[in-house]
C-alpha positions as CSV (number, residue, x, y, z in Angstrom):
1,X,-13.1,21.1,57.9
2,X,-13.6,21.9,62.0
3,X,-12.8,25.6,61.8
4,X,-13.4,28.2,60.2
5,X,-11.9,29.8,57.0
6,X,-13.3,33.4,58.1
7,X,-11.7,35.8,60.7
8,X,-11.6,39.4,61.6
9,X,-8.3,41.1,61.2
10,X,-8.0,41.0,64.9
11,X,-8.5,37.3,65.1
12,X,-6.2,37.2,62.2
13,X,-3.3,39.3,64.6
14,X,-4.4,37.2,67.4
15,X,-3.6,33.8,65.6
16,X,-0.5,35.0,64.2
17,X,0.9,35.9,67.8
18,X,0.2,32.4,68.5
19,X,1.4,30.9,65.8
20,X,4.2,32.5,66.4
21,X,4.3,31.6,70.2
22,X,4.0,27.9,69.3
23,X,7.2,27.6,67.0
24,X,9.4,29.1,70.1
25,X,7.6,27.2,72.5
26,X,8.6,23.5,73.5
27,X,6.8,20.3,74.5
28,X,3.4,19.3,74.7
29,X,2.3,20.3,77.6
30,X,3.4,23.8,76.3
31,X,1.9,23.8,73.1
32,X,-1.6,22.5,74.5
33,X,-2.6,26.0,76.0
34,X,-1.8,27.7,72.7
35,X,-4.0,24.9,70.6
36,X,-6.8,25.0,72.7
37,X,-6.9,29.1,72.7
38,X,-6.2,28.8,68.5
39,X,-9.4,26.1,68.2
40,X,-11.7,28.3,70.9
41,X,-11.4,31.2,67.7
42,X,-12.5,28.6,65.2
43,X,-8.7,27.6,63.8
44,X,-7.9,24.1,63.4
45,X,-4.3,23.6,62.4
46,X,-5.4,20.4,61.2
47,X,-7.5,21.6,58.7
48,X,-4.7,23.7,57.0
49,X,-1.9,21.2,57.5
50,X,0.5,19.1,59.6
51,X,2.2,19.7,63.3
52,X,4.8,22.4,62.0
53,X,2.1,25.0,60.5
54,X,3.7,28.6,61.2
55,X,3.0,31.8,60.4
56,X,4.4,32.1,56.9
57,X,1.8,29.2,56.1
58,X,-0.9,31.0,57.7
59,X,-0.2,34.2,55.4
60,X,0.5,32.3,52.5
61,X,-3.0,30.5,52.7
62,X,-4.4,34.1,52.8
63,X,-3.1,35.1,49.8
64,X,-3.9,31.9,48.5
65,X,-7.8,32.9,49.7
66,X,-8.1,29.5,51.7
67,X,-8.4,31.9,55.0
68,X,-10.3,35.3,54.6
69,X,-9.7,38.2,56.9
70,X,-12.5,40.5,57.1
71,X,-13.1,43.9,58.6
């Protein structure tokens, strides 16, 4: 694992929104932004999963208690 597994619920919000932002969003160059700002709060989308990752999978893992949200 790269990341983290631990965030604050406004880290939590934050990743969501750009989760979110990186499903409507196409190309690379695009998508690079949103990755870089997503790994600079400790997320990895590679350490959860593939390309495709969304926010459903982000919540789900929460429940699941692979991601914690503190706070």
């Amino acid at each position: 694992m790269q990341g983290k597994d631990t965030f604050t619920q406004a880290d939590a919000s934050r990743i969501r929104y750009l989760l979110y932002k990186k499903v409507q969003q196409s190309g690379k160059a695009w998508k690079k932004p949103i990755r870089d700002e997503l790994r600079s709060m400790g997320f990895y989308i590679s350490d959860y999963g593939g390309y495709a990752f969304t926010v459903e999978d982000f919540d789900r893992l929460v429940i699941k208690g692979r991601i914690k949200i503190v706070g």
